[in-house]
KEKOLGU-408243 format. One record per residue (C-alpha): residue number from 1; residue in one letter; x, y, z. Coordinates in steps of 0.5 Angstrom, whole numbers. Example, Ala and Ser with C-alpha at 12.3 -4.5 7.8 and 13.67 -1.06 7.14 Angstrom:
<rec i="1" aa="a" x="25" y="-9" z="16"/>
<rec i="2" aa="s" x="27" y="-2" z="14"/>
END
This chain:
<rec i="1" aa="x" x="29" y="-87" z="-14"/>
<rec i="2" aa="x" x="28" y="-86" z="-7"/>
<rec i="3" aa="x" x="33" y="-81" z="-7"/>
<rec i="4" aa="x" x="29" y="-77" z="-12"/>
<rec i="5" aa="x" x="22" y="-77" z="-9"/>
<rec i="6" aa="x" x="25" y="-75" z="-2"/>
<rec i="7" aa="x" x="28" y="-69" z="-6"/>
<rec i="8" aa="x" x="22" y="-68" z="-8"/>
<rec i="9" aa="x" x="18" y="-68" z="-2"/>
<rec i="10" aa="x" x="23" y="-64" z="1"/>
<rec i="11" aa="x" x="24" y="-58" z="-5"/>
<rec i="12" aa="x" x="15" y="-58" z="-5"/>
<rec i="13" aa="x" x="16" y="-57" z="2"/>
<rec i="14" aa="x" x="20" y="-52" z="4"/>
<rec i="15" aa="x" x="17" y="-48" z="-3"/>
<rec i="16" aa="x" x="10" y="-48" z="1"/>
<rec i="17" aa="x" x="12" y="-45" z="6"/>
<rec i="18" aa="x" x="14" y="-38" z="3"/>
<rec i="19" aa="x" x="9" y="-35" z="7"/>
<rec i="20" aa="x" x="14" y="-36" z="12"/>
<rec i="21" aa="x" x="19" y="-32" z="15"/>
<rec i="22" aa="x" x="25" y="-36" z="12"/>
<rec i="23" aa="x" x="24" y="-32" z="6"/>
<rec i="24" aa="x" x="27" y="-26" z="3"/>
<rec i="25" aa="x" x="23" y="-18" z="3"/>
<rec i="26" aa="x" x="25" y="-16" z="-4"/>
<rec i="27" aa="x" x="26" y="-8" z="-3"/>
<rec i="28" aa="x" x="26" y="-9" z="-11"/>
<rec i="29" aa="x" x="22" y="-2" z="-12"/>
<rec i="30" aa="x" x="21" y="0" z="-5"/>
<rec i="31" aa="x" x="24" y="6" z="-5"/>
<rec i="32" aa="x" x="20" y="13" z="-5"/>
<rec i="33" aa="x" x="21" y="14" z="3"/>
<rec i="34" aa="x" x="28" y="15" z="1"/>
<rec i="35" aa="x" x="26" y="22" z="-2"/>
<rec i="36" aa="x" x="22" y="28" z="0"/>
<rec i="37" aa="x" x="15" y="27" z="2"/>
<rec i="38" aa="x" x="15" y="33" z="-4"/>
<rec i="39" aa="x" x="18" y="36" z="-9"/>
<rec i="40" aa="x" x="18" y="44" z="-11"/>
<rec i="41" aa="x" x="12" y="45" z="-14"/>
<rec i="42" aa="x" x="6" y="49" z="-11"/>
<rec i="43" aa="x" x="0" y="45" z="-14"/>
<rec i="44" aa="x" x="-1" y="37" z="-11"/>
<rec i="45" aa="x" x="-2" y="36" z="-4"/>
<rec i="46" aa="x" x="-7" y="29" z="-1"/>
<rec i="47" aa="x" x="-11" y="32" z="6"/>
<rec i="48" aa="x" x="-9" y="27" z="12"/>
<rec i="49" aa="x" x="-15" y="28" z="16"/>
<rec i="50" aa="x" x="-18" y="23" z="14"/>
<rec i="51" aa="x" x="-20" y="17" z="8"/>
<rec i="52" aa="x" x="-19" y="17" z="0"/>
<rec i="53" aa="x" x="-25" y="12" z="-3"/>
<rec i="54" aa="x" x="-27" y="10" z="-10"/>
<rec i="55" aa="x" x="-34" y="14" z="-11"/>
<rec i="56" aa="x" x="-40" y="10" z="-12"/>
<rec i="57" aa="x" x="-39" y="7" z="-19"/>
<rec i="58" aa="x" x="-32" y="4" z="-17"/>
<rec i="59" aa="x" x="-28" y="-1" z="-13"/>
<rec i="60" aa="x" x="-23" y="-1" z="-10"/>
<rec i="61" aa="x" x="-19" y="0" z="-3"/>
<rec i="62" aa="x" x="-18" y="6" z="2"/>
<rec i="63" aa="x" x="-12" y="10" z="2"/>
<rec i="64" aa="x" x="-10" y="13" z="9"/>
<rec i="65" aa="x" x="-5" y="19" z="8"/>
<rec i="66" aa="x" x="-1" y="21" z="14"/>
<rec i="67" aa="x" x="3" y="28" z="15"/>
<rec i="68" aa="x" x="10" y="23" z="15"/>
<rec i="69" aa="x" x="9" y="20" z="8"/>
<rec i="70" aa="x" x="7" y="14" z="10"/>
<rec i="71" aa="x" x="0" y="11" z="7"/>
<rec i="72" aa="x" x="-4" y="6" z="9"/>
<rec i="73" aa="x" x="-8" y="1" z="4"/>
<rec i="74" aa="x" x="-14" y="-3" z="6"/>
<rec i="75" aa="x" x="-20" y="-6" z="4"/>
<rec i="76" aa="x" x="-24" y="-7" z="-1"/>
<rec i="77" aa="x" x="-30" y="-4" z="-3"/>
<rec i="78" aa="x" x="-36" y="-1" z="-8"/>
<rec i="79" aa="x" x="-41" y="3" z="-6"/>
<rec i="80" aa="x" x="-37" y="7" z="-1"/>
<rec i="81" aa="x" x="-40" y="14" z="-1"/>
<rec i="82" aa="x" x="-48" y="10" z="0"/>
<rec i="83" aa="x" x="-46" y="8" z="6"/>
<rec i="84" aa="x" x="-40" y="11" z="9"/>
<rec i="85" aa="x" x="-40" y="10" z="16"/>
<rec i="86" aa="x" x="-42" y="3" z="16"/>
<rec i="87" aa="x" x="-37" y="1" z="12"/>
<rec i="88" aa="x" x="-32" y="5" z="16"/>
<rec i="89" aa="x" x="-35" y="2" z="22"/>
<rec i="90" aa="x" x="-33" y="-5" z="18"/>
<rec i="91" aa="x" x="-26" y="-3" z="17"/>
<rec i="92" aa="x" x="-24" y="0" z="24"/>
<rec i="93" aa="x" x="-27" y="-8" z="27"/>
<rec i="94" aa="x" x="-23" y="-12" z="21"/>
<rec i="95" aa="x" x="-16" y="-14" z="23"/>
<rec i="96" aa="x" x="-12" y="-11" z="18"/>
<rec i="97" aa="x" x="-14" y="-3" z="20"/>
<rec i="98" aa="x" x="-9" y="-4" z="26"/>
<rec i="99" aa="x" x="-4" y="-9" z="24"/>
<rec i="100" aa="x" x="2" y="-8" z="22"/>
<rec i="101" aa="x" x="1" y="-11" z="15"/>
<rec i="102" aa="x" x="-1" y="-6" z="9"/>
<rec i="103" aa="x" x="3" y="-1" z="10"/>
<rec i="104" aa="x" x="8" y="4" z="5"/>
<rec i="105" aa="x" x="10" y="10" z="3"/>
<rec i="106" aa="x" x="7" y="17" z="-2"/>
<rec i="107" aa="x" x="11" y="21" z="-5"/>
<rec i="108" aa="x" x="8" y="28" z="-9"/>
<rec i="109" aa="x" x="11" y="31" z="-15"/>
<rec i="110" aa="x" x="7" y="36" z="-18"/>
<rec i="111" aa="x" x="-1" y="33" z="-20"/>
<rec i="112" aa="x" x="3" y="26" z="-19"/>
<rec i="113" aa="x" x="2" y="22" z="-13"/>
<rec i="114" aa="x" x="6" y="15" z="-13"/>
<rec i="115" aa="x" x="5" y="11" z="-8"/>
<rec i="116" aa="x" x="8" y="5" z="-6"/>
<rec i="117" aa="x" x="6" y="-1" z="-1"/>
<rec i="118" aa="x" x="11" y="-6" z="1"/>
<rec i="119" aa="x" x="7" y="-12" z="4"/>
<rec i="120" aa="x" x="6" y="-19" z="6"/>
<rec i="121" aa="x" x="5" y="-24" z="-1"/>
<rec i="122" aa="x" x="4" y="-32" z="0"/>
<rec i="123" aa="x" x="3" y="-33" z="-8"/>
<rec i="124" aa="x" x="11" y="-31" z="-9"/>
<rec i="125" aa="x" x="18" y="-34" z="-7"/>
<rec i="126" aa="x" x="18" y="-27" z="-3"/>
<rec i="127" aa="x" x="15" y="-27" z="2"/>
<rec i="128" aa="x" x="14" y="-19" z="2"/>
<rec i="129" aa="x" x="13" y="-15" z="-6"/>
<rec i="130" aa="x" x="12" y="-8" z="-8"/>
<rec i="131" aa="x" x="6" y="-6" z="-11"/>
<rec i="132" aa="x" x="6" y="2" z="-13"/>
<rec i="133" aa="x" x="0" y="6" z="-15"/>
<rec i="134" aa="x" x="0" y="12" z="-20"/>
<rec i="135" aa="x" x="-5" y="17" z="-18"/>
<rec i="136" aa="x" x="-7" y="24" z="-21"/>
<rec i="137" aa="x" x="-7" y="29" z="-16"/>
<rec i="138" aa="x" x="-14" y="32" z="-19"/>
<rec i="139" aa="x" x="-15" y="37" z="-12"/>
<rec i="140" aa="x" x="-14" y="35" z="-5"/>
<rec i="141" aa="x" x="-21" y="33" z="-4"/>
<rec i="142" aa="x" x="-20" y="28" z="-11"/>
<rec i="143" aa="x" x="-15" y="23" z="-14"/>
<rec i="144" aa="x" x="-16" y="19" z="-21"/>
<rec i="145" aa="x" x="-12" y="12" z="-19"/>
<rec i="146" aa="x" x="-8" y="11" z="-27"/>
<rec i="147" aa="x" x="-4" y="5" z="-25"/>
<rec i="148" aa="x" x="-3" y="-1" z="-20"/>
<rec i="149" aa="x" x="3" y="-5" z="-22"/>
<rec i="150" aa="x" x="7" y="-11" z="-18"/>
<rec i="151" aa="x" x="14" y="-10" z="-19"/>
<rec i="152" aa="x" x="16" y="-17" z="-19"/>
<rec i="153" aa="x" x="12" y="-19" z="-24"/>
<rec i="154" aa="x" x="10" y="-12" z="-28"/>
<rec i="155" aa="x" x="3" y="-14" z="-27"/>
<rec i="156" aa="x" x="-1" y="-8" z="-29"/>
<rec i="157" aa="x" x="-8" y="-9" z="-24"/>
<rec i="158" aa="x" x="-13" y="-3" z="-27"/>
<rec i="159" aa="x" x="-15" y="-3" z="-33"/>
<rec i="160" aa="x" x="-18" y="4" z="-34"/>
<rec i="161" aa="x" x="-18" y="9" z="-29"/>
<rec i="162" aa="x" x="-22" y="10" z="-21"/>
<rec i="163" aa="x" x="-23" y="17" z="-19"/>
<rec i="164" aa="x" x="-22" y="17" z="-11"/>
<rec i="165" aa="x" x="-26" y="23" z="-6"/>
<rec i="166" aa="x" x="-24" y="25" z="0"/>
<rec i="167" aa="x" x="-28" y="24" z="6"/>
<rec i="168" aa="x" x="-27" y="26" z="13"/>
<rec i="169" aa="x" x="-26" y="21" z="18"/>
<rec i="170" aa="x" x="-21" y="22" z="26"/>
<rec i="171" aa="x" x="-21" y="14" z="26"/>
<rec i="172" aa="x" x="-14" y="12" z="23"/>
<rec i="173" aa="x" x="-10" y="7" z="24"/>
<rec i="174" aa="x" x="-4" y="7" z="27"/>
<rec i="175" aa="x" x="1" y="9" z="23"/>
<rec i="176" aa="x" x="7" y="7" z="29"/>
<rec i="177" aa="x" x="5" y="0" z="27"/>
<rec i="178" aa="x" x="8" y="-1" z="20"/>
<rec i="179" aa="x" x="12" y="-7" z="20"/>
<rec i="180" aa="x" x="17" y="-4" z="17"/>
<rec i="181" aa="x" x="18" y="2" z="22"/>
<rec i="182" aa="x" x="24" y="0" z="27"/>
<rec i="183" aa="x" x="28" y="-4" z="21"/>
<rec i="184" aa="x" x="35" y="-1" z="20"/>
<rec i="185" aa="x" x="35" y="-2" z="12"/>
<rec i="186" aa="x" x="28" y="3" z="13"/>
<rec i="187" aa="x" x="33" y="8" z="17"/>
<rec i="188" aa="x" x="39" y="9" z="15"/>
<rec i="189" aa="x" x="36" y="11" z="8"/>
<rec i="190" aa="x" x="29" y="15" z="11"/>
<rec i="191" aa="x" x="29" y="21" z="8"/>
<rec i="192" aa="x" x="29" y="28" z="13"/>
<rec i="193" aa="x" x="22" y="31" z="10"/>
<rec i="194" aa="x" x="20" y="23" z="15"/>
<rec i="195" aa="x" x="21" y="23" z="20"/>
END
């Protein structure tokens, strides 16, 4: 009986400690840097000078778009428009607009923009998940956000539409800190139009 309760002990304890680096990424659907930024349509393009925010009536994250097709999600915010220099103020002090957390990768095809992020998750036995995000390109100054799914679990997390603004900002984060940028997996299979 004792044997059991130690296996026990044991298995809760190595289960908890998934947050951990001794758990596997799953690349599981991580798989938009492999392709062109673009594809042959003339119509979608995203602004890289600054941010994209839900408008005042919505809430939701900040997406940062670079030339390289990488993409940085953070926050979580209502009201953005109301007060839109505070708030990024904010943003630029917390902890996560510089680290090496929340990043990943956008892909345009015609008015589609698909973004996957492919970061940190303490709730699964990865230690690392996808989330991709669908958007409507409505013009380059607005997008309409149509779905935000977990590939592991297929879990759906917008339930009706956000329509998201540009707005102009020269304070990004450093996209040379994604965690994932000096992994060889990463490399080897990064589409030209990335680099």
């Amino acid at each position: 009986m004792k044997t059991y309760i130690k296996l026990a002990v044991i298995f809760i304890f190595i289960f908890s400690l998934n947050s951990c680096l001794i758990f596997p990424n799953s690349k599981k659907g991580f798989n938009v840097y492999k392709d062109p930024i673009k594809n042959k349509c003339i119509e979608g393009k995203v602004l890289t000078t600054g941010v994209y925010a839900p408008t005042s009536s919505a809430k939701g994250v900040l997406f940062y778009f670079y030339n390289d097709g990488k993409v940085k999600v953070i926050g979580w915010t209502s009201d953005f428009f109301d007060d839109a220099e505070n708030i990024l103020h904010e943003f630029n002090l917390d902890h996560q607009f510089n680290s090496k957390e929340n990043w990943g990768h956008y892909s345009i095809n015609c008015d589609t923009l698909t973004i996957q992020g492919f970061n940190r998750n303490n709730m699964e036995f990865f230690k690392r998940q996808v989330i991709e995000r669908k958007c409507q390109i409505i013009n380059d100054s607005s997008l309409k956000l149509v779905s935000s799914i977990n590939s592991l679990i297929n879990y759906q997390f917008v339930n009706e539409p956000i329509t998201y603004y540009f707005y102009p900002t020269s304070k990004k984060p450093d996209s040379t800190k994604a965690w994932f940028n000096n992994k060889r997996w990463y490399k080897n299979n990064l589409h030209e139009s990335r680099k």
